[in-house]
C-alpha positions in Angstrom: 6.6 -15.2 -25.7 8.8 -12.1 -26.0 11.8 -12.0 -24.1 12.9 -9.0 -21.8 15.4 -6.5 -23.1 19.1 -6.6 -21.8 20.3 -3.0 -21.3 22.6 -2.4 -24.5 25.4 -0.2 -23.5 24.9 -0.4 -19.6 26.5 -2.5 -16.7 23.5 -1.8 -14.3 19.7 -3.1 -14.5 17.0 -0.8 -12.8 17.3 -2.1 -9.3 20.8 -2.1 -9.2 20.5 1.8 -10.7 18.1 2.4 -7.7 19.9 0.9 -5.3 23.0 2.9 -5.4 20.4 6.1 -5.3 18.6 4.3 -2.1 22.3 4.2 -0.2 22.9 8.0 -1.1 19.7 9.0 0.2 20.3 6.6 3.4 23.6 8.2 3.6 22.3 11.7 3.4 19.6 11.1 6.1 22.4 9.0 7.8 25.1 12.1 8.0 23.5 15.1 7.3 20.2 15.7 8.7 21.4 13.2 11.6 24.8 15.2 12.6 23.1 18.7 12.0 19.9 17.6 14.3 21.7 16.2 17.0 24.9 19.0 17.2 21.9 21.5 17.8 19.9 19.7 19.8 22.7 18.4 22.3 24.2 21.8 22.0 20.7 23.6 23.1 20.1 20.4 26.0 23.9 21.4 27.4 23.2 25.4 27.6 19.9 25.2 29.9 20.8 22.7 31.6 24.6 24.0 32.5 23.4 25.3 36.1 26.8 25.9 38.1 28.6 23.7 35.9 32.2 25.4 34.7 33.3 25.6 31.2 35.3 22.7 31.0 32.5 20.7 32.3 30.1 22.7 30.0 32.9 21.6 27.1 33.1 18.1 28.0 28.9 17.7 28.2 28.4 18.7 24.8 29.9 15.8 22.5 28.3 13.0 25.4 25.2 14.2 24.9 26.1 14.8 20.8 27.4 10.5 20.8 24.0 10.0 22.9 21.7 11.2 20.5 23.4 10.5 17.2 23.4 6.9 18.7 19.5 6.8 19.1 19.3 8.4 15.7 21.4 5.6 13.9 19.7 2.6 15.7 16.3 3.5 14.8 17.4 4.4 10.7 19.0 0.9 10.5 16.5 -0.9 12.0 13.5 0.9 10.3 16.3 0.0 6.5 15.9 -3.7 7.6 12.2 -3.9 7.9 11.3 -1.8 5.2 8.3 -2.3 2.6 6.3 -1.2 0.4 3.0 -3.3 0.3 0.5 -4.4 2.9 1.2 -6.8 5.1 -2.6 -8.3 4.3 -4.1 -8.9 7.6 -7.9 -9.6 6.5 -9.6 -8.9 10.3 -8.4 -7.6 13.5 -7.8 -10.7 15.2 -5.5 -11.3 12.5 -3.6 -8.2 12.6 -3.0 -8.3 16.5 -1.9 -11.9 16.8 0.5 -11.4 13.7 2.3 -8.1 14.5 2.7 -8.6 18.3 3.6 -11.9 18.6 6.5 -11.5 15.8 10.3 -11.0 15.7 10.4 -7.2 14.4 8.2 -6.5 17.3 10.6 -7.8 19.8 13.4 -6.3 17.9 11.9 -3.0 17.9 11.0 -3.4 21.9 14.9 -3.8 22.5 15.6 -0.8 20.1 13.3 1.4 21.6 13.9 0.6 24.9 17.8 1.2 24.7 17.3 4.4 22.6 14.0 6.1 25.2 17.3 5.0 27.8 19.6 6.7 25.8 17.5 9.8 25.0 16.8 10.0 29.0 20.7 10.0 30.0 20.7 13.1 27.1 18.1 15.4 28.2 17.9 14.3 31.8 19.7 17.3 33.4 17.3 19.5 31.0 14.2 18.6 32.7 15.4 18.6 36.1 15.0 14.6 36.4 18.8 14.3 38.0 17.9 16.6 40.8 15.2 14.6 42.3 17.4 11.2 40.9 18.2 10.1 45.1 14.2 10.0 45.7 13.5 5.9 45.6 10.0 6.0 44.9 10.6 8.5 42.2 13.7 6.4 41.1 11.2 3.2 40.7 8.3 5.3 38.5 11.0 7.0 36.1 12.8 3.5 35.3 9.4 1.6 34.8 8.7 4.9 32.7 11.6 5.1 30.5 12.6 1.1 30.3 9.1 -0.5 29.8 6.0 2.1 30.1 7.6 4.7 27.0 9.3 1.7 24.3 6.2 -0.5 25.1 3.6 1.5 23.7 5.9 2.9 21.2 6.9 -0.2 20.0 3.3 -1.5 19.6 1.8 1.4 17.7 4.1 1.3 15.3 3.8 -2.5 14.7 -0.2 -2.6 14.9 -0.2 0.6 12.3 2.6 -1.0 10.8 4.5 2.5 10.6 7.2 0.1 8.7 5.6 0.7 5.5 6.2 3.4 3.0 3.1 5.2 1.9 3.1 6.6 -1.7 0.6 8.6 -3.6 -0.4 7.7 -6.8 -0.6 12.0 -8.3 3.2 12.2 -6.3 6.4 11.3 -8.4 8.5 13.1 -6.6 8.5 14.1 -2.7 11.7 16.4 -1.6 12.2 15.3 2.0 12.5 19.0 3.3 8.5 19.3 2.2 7.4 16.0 3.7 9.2 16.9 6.9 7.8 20.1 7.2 4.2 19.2 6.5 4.3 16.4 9.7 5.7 19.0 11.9 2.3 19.3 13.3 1.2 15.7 13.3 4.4 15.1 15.2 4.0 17.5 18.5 -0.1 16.3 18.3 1.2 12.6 18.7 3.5 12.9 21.0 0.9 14.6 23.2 -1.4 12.3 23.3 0.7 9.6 24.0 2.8 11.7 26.4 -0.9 12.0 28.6 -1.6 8.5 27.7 1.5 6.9 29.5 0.9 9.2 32.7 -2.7 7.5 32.7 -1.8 4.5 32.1 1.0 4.7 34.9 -1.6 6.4 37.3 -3.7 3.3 36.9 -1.3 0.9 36.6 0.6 1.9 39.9 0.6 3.4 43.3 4.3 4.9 42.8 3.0 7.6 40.8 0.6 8.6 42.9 2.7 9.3 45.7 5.9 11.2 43.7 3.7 14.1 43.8 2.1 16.5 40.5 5.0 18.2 40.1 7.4 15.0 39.4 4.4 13.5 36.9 4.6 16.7 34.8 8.1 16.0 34.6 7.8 12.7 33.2 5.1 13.5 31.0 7.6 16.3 29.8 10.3 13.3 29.5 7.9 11.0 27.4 6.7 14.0 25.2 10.8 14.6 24.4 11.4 11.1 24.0 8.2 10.2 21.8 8.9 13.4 19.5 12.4 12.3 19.0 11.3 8.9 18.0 8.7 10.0 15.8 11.0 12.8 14.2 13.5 10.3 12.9 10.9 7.5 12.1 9.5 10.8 9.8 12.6 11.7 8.5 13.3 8.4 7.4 10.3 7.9 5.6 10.4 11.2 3.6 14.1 10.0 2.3 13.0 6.7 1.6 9.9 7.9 -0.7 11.7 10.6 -2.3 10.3 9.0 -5.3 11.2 8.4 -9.1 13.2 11.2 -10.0 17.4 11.6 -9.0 18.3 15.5 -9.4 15.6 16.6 -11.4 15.9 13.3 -13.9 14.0 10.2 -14.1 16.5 7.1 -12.4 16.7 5.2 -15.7 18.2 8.3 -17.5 21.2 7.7 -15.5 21.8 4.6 -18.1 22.6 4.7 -21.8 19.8 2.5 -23.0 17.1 4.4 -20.7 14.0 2.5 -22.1 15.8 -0.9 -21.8 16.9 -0.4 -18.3 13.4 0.9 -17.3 12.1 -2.0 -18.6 14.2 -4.3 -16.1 12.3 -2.4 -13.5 8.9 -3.1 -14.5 9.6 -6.8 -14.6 11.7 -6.7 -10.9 10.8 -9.3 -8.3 11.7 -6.4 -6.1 8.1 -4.7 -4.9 9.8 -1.0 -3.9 11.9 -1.2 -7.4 9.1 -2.7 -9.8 7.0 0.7 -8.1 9.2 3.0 -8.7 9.4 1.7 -11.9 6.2 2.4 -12.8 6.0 5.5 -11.0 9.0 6.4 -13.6 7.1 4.8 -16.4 3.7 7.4 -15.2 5.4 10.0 -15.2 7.3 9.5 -18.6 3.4 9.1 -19.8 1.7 12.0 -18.1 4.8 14.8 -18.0 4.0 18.1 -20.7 8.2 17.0 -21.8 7.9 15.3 -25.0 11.4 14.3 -24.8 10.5 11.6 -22.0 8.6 9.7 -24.9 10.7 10.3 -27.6 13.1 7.1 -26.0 10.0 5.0 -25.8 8.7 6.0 -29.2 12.3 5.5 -30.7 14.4 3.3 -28.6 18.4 3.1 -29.9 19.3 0.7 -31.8 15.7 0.3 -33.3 15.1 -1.9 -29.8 11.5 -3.3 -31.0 11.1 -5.2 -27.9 10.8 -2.4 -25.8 6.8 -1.3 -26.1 5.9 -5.1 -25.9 7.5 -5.8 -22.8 6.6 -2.7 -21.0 2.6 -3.4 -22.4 3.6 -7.1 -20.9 4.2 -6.1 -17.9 1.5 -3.5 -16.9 -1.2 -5.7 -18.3 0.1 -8.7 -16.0 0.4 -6.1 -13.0 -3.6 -5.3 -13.7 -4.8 -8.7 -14.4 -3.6 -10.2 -11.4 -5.7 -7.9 -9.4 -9.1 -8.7 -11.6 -8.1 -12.8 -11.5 -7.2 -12.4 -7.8 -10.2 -10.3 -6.8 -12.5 -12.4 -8.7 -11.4 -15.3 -7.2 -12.5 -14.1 -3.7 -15.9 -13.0 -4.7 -16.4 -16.4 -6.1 -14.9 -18.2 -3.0 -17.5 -15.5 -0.7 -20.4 -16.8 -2.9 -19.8 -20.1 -2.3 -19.6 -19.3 1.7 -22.3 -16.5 2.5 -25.4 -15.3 0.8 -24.7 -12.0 -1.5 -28.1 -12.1 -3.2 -28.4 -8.5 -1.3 -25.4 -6.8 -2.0 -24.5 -8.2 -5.3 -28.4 -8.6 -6.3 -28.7 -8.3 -10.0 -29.7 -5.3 -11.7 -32.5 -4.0 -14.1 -30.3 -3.7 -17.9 -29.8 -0.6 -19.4 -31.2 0.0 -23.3 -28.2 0.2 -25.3 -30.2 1.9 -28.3 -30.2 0.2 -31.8 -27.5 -2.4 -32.3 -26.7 -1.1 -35.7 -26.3 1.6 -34.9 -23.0 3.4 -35.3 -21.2 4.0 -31.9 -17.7 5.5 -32.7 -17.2 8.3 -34.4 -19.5 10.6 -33.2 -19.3 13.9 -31.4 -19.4 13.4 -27.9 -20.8 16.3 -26.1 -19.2 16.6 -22.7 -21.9 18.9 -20.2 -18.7 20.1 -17.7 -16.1 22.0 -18.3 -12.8 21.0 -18.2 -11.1 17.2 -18.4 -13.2 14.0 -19.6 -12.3 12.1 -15.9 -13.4 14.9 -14.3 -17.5 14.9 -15.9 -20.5 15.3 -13.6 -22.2 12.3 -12.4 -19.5 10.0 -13.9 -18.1 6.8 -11.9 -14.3 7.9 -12.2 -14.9 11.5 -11.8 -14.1 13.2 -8.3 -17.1 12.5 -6.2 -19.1 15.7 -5.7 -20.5 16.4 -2.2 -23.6 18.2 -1.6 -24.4 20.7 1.5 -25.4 17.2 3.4 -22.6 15.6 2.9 -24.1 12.6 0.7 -21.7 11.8 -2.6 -23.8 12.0 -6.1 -21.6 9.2 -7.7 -23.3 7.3 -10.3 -22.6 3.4 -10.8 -23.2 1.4 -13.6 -26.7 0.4 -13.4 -26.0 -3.2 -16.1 -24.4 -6.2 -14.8 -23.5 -7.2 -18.3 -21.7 -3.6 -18.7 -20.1 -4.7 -15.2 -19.4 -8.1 -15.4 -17.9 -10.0 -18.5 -19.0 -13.7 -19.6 -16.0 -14.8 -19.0 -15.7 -13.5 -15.7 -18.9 -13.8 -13.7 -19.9 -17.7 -12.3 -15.7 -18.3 -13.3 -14.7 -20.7 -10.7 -10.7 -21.1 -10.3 -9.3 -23.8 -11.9 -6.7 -24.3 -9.0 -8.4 -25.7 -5.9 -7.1 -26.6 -2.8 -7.3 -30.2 -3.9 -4.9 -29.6 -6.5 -2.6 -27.9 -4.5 -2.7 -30.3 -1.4 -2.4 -33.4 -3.5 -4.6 -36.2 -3.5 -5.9 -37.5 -0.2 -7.3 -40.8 1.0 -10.4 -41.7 3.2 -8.3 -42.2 6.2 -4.2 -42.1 7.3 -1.7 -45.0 6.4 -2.0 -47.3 8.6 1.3 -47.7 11.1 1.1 -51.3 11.7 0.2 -53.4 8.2 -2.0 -55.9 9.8 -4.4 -54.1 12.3 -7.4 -55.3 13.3 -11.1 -54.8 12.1 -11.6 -52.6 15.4 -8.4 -50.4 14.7 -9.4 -49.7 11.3 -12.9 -48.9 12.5 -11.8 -46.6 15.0 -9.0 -45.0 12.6 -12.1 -44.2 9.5 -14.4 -42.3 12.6 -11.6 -40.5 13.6 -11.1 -39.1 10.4 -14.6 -38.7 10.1 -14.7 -36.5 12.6 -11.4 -34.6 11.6 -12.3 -33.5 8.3 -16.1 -32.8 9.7 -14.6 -30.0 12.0 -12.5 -28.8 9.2 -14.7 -28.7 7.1 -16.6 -26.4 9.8 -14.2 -24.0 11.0 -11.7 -24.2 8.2 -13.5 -25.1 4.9 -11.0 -23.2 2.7 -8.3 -26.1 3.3 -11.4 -28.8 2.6 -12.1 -29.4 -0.8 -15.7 -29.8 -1.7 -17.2 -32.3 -4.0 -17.6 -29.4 -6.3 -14.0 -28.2 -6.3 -15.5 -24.4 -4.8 -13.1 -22.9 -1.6 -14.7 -21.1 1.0 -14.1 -18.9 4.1 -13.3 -20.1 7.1 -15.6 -19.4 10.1 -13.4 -16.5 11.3 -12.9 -15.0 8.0 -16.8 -15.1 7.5 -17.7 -13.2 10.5 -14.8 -10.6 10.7 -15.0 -9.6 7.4 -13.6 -6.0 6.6 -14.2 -5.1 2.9 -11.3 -2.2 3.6 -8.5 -5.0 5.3 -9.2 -7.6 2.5 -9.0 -4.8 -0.1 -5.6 -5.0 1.4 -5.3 -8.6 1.7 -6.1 -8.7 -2.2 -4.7 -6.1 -3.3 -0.8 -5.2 -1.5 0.5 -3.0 -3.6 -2.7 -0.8 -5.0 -0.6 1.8 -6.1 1.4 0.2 -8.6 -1.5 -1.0 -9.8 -2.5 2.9 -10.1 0.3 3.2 -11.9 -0.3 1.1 -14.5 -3.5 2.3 -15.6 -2.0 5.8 -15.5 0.2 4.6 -17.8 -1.3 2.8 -20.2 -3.8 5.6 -20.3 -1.0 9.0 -20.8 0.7 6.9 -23.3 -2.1 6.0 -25.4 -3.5 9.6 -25.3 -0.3 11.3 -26.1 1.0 8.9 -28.8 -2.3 9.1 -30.9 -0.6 13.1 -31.4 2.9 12.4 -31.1 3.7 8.9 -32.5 0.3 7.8 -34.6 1.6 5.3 -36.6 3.7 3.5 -33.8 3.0 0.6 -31.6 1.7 2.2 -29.0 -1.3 3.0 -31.1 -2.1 -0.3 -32.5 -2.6 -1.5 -28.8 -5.4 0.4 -28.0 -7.7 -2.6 -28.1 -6.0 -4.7 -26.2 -6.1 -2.1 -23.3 -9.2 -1.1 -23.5 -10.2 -5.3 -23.3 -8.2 -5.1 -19.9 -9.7 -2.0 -18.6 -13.1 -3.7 -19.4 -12.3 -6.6 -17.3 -10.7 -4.7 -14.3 -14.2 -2.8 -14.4 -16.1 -5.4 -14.2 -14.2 -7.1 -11.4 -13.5 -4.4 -9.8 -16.9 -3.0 -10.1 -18.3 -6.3 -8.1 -16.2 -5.6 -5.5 -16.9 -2.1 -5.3 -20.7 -2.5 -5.1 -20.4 -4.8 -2.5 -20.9 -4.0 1.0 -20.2 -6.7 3.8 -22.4 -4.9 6.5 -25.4 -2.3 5.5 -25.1 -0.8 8.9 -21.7 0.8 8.1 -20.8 3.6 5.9 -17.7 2.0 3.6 -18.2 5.6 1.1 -16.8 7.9 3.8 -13.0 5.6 3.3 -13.5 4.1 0.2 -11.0 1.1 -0.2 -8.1 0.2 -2.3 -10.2 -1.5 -4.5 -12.3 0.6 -4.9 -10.2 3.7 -6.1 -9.0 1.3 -8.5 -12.6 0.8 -9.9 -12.8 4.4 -10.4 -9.4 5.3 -11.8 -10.1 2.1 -14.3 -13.2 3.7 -15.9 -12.4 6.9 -15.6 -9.1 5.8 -17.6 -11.5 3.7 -20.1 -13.8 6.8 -21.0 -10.4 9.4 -21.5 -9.0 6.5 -24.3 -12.4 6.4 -26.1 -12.8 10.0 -26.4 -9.3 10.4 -27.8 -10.0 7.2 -30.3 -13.6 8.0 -30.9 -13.2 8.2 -34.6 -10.3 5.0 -35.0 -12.4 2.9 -32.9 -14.5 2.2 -36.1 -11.6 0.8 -37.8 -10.3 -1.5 -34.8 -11.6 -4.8 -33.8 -13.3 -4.9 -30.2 -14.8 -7.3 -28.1 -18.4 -7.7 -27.7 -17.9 -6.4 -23.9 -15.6 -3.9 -24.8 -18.3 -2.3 -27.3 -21.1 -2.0 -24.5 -18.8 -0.4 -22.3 -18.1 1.9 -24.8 -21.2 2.6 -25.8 -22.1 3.2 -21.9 -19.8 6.2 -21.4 -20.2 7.5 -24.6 -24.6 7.9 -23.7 -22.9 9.0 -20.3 -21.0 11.8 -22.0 -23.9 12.9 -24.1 -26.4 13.4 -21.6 
């Protein structure tokens, strides 16, 4: 087993590197974009609503409404810091995901920080709607206080826990995002939401309760002016937050890990993090290293100082453990759904494809490519982009062979670690309180258990262990399945995962030009036996639909995308190798796949 590098000549590892850039860019949302947004927007609230006030009044309005909003601004930033993350929460059904986000402490956290900063944001802009004018009305008083301190933060609050608006989004194409851009490009999506809901909360309080009915029209355009204000302001800062916090993998221009002396060494503390956020945008790093045009991001790979030979290794390590976990985790489940439901329909064996003459020879030849432009991008292929005809209906083609899909040593595998195993082992009945009991007792005791592990076993198999050692679903997991959610549930952090076949896949291409006699070469097959294996697991899953009735295609799942990317990564390597592949040892599986996107490419 080869150990990880220790950074050579530097006193920070990759997360501590990152770290220091995430508190700048905290800092910079914290002070700059804050202060600036808040001194023009208190200054602009001040000068329509001065009415007859004097200048000194005029004067002393303008930093109390500046401390009020800066205020709301801060409390959402720090709170949104402390519940920050990067992967899914993995909520397989919507049962699930309702019970577990509402009835949860950062819920009622963010109720109470909502609520104080929609009563905040109320005091600020108050006199700018009119509201304080109207303020000795009782009936009005009662429908703008169950407006701004329960109707407003309420629904707030619970949209952005349900859509779990906690978590950053990345893009698997994006390495870097400058906040300015991302800001700008949700203007719209800001001012559309905080209409809806703006509408929403005045019918919801119309149907809730009589007091809004009898304050009049004019009063309920006022407050749904008062919820659209205090929903955009939310929303703006929720949105500026997230475009600092994905910034991405690149500080000034410069990948993070250029920022130590041993680059490579430090980057390869990343990839290895327990940290999700830092071990992505390690590998976002390590993609774009791979990918970019500059030769001079390889060159420290190719070359590490100090002739670092552990380097390659560990960074191969590491992105061939991120992508087997998802085929040993994914194939679990489909094993565990076969032993629960019938899949004879949607994962019903297929007719197998003639391969041609065994003997003969499958590298090496020209493959004619009928498209224009890149190999991923071919006509008809399973990792190209989908091509839509006039009716809307995608012309992707899947593997027709289940032994191209699905490896020996994959399909019928049954997990090794059962519940059983993990439980311990457990006895026909409970110990027995008293030593001496009576025939009766223990009679009594054995039916009860009887009956315990018979409605376990019904409802909640998965925490039963059968005779043959095979988990299943539970009852509610069965019939709420969501192929989409428990893509999710399987798969949290898809993207890294995107990453790493991204990778794999620009490194390999580029050092068979740049670095041919290296070890990035030599590792070909042992990628390519990977990429074989995520394509057949992920190709199971992919084929599978959990309900006919549905169209899954229109929003393909995590999983899914995966599949694609995986071949389409699979066919760029063996067009760039065609010719080496002859001299390298492959697996049997590997050598069908091969030959399948090679007859793909020639036809």
């Amino acid at each position: 087993m080869l150990e990880s590098p220790v950074p050579l000549s530097s006193r920070y590892s990759y997360h501590t590197i990152f770290s220091d850039i995430c508190k700048t860019r905290f800092n910079h949302l914290a002070t700059r974009l804050s202060l600036t947004l808040t001194f023009f927007q208190a200054l602009v609230i001040v000068f329509f609503s001065r009415g007859q006030q004097s200048h000194l009044e005029w004067l002393l309005a303008l930093p109390l409404r500046f401390i009020l909003l800066y205020l709301c601004f801060l409390l959402i930033v720090i709170t949104r810091k402390n519940y920050l993350h990067v992967d899914f929460k993995g909520y397989s059904n919507a049962v699930k995901l309702i019970l577990g986000q509402t009835f949860s402490v950062s819920t009622l956290v963010y109720q109470l920080i909502y609520s104080l900063c929609c009563f905040l944001l109320s005091l600020a802009v108050g006199d700018f709607l009119g509201l304080t004018t109207i303020s000795s009305s009782h009936v009005f008083t009662q429908g703008y206080r169950l407006h701004v301190w329960i109707l407003i933060p309420t629904i707030y609050t619970l949209q952005h826990c349900l859509f779990d608006l906690d978590r950053l989004s990345f893009n698997f194409e994006t390495h870097f995002q400058p906040p300015q851009q991302y800001i700008a490009s949700h203007i719209r999506r800001i001012f559309i939401k905080s209409g809806i809901l703006s509408f929403f909360l005045v019918l919801l309080a119309l149907g809730s309760s009589s007091t809004y009915w009898s304050i009049g029209i004019k009063n309920n355009l006022k407050l749904i002016l008062l919820s659209f204000v205090e929903v955009a302001n939310l929303e703006f800062v929720n949105i500026a937050f997230n475009a600092h916090m994905s910034i991405g993998c690149l500080h000034k221009g410069k990948p993070i890990s250029s920022l130590s002396s041993t680059p490579m060494e430090t980057l390869a503390t990343g990839l290895s993090s327990k940290k999700q956020f830092t071990k992505l945008t390690a590998f976002q790093e390590l993609s774009y290293r791979a990918t970019s045009s500059d030769l001079s991001l390889r060159l420290p790979l190719y070359h590490t100082r100090y002739r670092n030979t552990h380097i390659w290794p560990v960074i191969l390590r590491e992105s061939l453990l991120v992508i087997q976990e998802t085929n040993d985790t994914v194939t679990k489940y489909l094993n565990t759904l076969e032993n629960t439901m019938s899949l004879q329909d949607p994962l019903k064996k297929r007719n197998p494809i003639s391969f041609g003459d065994s003997n003969e020879k499958l590298f090496g030849n020209q493959a004619t490519v009928t498209t224009s432009g890149s190999s991923s991008g071919i006509a008809g292929f399973p990792g190209s982009q989908p091509t839509v005809s006039s009716n809307g209906i995608s012309h992707r083609i899947t593997l027709k062979d289940d032994d191209v899909l699905l490896p020996k040593n994959t399909r019928g595998r049954v997990s090794n670690v059962s519940s059983g195993d993990l439980l311990g082992a457990t006895h026909s009945f409970n110990e027995p309180i008293i030593t001496h009991e009576t025939t009766f007792f223990t009679i009594l005791i054995r039916i009860a258990q009887k009956v315990k592990d018979g409605i376990s076993s019904f409802f909640f198999p998965s925490a039963v262990t059968s005779q043959e050692n095979r988990p299943q679903l539970s009852i509610l997991e069965a019939w709420s399945i969501s192929k989409k959610r428990q893509a999710e549930v399987l798969v949290p952090l898809p993207v890294c995962h995107a990453e790493c076949i991204i990778s794999l896949m620009g490194l390999l291409i580029n050092a068979i030009d740049e670095d041919s006699k290296g070890g990035v070469v030599s590792s070909v097959g042992e990628v390519l036996k990977t990429l074989e294996r995520s394509v057949g697991a992920l190709g199971k899953f992919a084929d599978w639909n959990p309900d006919s009735r549905t169209e899954e295609k229109e929003i393909p799942d995590g999983i899914s995308i995966l599949y694609d990317l995986s071949i389409s990564a699979f066919l760029e390597i063996v067009l760039k190798y065609n010719v080496l592949l002859n001299d390298v040892y492959l697996d049997e599986d590997v050598v069908k796949l091969s030959k399948w996107v090679l007859d793909m490419c020639s036809k």
